[in-house]
Backbone as ProteinMPNN parsed JSONL, in Angstrom:
{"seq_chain_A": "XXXXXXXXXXXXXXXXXXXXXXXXXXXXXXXXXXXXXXXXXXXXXXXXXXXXXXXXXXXXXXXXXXXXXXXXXXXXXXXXXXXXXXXXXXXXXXXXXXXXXXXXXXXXXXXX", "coords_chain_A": {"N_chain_A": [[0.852, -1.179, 0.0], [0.58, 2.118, -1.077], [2.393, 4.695, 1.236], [2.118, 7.493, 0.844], [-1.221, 7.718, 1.044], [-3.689, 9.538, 2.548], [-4.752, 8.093, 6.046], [-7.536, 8.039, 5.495], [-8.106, 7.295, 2.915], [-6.606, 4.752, 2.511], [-8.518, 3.373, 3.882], [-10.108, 3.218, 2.422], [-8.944, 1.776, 0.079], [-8.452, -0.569, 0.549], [-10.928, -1.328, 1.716], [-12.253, -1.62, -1.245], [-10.911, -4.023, -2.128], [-12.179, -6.097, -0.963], [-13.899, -8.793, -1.509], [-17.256, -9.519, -2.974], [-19.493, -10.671, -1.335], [-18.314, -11.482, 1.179], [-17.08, -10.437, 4.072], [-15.295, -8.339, 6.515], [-13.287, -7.127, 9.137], [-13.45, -3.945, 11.241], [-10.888, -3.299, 12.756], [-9.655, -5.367, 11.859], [-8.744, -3.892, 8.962], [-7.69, -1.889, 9.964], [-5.46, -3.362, 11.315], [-3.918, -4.048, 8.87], [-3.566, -1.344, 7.613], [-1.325, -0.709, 8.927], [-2.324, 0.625, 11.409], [-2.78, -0.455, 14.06], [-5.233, -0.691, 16.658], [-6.435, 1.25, 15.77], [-9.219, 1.022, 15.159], [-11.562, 2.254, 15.393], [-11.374, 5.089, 13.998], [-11.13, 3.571, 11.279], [-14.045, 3.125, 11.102], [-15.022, 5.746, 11.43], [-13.743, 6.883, 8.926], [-15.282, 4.785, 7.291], [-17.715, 5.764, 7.836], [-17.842, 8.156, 6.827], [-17.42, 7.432, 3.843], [-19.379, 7.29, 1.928], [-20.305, 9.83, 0.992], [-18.592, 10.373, -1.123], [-17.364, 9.671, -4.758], [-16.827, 7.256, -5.892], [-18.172, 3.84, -5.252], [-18.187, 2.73, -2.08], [-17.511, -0.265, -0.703], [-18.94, -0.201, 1.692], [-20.667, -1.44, 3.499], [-19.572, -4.019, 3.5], [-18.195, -4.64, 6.119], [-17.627, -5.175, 9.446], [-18.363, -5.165, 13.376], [-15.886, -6.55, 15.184], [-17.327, -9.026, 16.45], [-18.219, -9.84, 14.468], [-21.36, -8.369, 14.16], [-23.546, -5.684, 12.852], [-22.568, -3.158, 13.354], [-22.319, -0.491, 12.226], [-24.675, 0.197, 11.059], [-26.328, 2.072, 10.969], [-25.369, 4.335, 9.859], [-26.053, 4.555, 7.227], [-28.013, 5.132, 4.186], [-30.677, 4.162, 5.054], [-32.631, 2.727, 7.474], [-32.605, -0.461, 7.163], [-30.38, -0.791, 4.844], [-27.981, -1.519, 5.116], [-27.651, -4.255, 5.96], [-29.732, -5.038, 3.895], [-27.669, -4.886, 1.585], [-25.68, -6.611, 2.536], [-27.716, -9.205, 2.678], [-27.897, -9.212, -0.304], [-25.82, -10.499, -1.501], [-25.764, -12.942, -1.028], [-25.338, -13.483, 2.025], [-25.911, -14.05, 4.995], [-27.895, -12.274, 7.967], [-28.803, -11.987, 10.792], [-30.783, -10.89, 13.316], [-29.267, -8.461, 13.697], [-26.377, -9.425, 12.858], [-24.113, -11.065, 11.17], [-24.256, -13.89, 9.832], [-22.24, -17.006, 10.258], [-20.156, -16.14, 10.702], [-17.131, -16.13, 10.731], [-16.155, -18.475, 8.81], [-16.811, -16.429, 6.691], [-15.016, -14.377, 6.858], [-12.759, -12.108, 5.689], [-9.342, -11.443, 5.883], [-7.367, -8.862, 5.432], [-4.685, -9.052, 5.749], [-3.886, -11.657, 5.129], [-5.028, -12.493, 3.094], [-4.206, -9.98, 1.038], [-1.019, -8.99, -0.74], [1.261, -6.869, -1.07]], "CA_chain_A": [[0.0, 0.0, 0.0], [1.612, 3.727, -0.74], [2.383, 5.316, 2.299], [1.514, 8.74, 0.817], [-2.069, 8.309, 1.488], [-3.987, 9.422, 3.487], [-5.931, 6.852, 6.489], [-9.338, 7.675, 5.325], [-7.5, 6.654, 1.811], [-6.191, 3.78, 2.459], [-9.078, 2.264, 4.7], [-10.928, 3.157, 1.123], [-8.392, 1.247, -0.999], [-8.802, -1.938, 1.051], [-12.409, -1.625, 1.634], [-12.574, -1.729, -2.083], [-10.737, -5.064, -2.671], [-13.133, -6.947, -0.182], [-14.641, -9.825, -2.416], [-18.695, -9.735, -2.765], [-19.738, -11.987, -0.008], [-17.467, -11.417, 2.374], [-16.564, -9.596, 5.399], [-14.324, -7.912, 7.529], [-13.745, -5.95, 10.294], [-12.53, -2.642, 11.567], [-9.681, -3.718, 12.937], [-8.867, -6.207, 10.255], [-8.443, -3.351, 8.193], [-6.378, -0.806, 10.993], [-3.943, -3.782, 11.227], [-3.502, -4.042, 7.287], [-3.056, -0.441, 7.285], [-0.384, -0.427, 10.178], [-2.681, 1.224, 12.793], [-3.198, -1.63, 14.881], [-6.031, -0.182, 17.552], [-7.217, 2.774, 15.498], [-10.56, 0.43, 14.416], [-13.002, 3.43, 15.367], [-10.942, 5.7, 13.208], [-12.023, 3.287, 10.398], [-15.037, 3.144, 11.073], [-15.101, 6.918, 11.197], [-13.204, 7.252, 6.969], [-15.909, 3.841, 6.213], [-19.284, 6.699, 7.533], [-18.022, 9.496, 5.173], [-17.541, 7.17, 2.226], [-21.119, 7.282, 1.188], [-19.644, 11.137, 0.274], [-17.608, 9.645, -2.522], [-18.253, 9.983, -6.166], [-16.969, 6.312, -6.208], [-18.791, 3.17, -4.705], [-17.233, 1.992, -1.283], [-18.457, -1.077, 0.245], [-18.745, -0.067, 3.254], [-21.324, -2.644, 3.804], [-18.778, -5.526, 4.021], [-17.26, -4.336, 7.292], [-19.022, -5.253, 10.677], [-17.207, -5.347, 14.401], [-15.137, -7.982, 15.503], [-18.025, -10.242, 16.248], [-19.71, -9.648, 12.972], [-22.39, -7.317, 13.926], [-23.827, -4.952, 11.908], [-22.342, -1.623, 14.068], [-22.385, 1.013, 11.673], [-26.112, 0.345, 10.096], [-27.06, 3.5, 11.084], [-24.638, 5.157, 8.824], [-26.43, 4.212, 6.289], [-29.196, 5.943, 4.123], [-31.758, 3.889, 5.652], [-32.157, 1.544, 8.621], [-31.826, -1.982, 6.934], [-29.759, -0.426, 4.022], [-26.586, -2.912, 5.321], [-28.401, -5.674, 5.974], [-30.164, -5.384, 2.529], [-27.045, -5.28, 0.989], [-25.225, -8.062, 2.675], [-27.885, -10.335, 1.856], [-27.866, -9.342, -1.794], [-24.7, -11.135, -1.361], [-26.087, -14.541, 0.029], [-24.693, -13.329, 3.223], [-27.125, -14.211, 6.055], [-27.999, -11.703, 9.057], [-30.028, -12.39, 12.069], [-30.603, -9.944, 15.23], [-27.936, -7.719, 13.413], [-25.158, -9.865, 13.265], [-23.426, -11.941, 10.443], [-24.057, -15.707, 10.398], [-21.339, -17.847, 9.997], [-18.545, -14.383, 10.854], [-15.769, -16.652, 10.916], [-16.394, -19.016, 7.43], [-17.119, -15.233, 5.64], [-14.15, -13.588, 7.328], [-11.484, -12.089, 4.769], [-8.749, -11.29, 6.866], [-6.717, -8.205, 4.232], [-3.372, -9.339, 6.07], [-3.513, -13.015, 5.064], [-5.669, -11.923, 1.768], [-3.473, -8.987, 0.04], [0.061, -9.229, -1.226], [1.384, -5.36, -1.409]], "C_chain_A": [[0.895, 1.238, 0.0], [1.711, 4.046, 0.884], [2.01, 6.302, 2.147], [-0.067, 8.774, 0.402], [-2.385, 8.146, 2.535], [-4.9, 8.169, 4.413], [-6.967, 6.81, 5.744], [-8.665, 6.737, 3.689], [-7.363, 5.495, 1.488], [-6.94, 2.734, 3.255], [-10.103, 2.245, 3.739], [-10.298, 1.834, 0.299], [-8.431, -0.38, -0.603], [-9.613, -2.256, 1.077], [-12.631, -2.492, 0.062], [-12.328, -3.1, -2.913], [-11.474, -6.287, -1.583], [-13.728, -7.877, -1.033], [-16.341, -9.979, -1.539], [-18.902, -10.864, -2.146], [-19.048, -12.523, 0.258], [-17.388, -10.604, 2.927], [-15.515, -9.319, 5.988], [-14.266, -7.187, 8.313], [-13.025, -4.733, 10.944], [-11.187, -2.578, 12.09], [-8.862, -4.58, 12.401], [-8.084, -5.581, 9.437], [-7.118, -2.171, 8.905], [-5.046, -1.958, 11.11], [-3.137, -3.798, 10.158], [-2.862, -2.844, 6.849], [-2.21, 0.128, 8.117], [-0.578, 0.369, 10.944], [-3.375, 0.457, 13.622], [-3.911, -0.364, 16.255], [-6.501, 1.428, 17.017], [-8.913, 1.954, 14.396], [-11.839, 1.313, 14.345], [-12.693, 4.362, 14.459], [-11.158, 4.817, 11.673], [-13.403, 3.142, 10.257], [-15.535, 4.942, 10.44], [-15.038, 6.938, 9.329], [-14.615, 6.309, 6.937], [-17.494, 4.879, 6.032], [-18.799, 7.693, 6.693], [-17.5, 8.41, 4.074], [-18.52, 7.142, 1.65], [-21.158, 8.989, 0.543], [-18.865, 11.367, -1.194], [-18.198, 9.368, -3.786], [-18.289, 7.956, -6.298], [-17.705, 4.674, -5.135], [-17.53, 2.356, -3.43], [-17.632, 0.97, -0.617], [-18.605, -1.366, 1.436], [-19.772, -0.946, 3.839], [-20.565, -4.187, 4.744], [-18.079, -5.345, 5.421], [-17.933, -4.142, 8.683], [-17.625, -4.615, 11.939], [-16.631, -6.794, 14.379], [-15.997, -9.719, 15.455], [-18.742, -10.552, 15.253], [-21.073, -8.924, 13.262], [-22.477, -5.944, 12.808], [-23.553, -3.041, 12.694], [-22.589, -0.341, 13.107], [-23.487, 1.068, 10.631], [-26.455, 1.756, 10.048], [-26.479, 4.236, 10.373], [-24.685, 5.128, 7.563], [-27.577, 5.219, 6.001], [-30.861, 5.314, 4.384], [-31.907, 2.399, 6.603], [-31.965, -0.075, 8.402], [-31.224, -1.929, 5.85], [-28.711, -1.935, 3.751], [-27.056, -4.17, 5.494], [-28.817, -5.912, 4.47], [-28.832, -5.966, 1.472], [-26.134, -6.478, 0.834], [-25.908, -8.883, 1.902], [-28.228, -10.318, 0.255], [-26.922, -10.093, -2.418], [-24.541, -12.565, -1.167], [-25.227, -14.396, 1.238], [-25.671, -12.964, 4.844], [-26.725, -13.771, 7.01], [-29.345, -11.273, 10.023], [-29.358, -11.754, 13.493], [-28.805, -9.041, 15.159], [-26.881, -7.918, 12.921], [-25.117, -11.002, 11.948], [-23.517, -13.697, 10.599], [-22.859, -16.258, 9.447], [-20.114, -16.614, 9.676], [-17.582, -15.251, 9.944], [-15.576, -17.464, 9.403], [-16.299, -17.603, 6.136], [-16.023, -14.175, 5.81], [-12.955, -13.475, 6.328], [-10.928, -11.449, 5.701], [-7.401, -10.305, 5.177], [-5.181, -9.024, 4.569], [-2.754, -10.673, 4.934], [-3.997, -13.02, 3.465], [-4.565, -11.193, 0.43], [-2.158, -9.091, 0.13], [0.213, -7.885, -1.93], [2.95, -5.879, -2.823]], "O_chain_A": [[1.775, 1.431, 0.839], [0.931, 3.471, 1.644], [1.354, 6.675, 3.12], [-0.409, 9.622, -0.423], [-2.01, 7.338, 3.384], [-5.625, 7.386, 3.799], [-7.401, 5.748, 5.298], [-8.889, 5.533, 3.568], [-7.804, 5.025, 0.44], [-6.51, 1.595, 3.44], [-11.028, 1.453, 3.919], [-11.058, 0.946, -0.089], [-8.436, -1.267, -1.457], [-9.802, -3.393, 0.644], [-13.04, -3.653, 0.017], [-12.982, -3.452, -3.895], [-11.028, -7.432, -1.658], [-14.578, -7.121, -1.503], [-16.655, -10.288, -0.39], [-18.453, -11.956, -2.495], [-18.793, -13.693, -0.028], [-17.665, -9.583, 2.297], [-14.652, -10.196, 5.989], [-15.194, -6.385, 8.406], [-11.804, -4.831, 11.068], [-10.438, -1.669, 11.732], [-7.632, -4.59, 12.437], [-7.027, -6.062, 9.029], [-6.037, -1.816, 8.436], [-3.873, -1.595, 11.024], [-1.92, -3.628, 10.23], [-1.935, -2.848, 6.04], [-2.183, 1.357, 8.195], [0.35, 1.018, 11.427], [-4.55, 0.703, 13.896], [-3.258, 0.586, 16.688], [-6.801, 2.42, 17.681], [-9.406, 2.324, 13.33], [-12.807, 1.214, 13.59], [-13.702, 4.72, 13.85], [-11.396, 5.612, 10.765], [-13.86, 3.034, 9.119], [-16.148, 5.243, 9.416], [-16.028, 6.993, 8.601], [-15.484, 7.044, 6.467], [-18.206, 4.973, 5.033], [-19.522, 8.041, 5.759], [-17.008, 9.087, 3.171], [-18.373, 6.866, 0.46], [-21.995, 9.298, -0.304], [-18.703, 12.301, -1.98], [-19.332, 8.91, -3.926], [-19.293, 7.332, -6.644], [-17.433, 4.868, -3.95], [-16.5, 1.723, -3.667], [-18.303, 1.333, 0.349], [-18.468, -2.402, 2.086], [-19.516, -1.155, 5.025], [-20.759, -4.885, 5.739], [-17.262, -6.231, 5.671], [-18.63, -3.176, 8.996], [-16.571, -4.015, 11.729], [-16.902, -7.801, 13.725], [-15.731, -10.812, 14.955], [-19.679, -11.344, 15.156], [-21.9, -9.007, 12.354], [-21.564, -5.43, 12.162], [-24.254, -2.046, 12.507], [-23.081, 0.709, 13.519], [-23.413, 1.726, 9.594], [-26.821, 2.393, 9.06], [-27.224, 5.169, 10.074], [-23.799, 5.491, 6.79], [-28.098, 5.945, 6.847], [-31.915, 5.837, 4.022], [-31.379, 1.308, 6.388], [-31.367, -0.818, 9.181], [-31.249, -3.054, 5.349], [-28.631, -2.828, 2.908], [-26.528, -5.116, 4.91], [-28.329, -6.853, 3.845], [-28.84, -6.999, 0.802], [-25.825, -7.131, -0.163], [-25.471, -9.367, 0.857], [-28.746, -11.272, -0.325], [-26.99, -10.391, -3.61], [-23.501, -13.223, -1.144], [-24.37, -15.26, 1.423], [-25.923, -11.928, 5.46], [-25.649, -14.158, 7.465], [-30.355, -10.574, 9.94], [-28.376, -11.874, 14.227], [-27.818, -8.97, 15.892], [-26.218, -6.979, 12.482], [-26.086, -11.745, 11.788], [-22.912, -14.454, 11.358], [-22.635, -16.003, 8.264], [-19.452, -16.371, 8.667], [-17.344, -15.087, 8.748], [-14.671, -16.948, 8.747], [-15.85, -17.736, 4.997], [-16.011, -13.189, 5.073], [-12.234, -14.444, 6.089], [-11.648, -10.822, 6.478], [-6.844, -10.915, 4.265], [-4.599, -9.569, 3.632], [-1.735, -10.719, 4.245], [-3.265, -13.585, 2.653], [-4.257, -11.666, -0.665], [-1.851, -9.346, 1.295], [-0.358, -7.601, -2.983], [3.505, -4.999, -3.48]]}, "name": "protein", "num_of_chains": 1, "seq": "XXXXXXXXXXXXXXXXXXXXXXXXXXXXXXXXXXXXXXXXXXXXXXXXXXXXXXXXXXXXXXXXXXXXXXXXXXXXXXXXXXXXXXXXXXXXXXXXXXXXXXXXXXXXXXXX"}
């Protein structure tokens, strides 16, 4: 990954290679981008990407346990949910079924 961008940048440029039905999670992505414990600070760049001319899937990206934390940052309350399961990616009482089976992990994933 460059180093000359910026976080919100670079928690874009990862978001973006996420494979359709799959997941990951805020801190998945802060370790990938060598800020191990700045996972709210992605979260933060993933709510203004819906600002962006280009499509970010900020969908694919729950918490740790696979919940659906940042629904609300959406333009309407089962927005993320809808989209997951457009995905065949099943979610019940918020939360991701089968996290761990759907879990892309960028570290173990991407090859800079």
């Amino acid at each position: 990954m460059k180093n000359n961008l910026s976080f919100f940048e670079k928690v874009y440029e990862v978001t973006k290679k996420i494979p359709a039905g799959r997941v990951t999670s805020y801190g998945a992505i802060a370790r990938y981008i060598g800020a191990p414990g700045s996972a709210r600070m992605v979260g933060w760049a993933l709510n203004d990407s819906h600002t962006r001319k280009e499509f970010i899937p900020a969908h694919r990206v729950v918490n740790r346990n696979g919940l659906l934390t940042g629904k609300n940052h959406f333009s309407g309350y089962n927005v993320m949910e809808d989209l997951l399961e457009s995905e065949n990616i099943e979610v019940k009482d918020d939360k991701v079924l089968h996290f761990n089976e759907l879990f892309w992990d960028p570290i173990k994933e991407l090859q800079d």
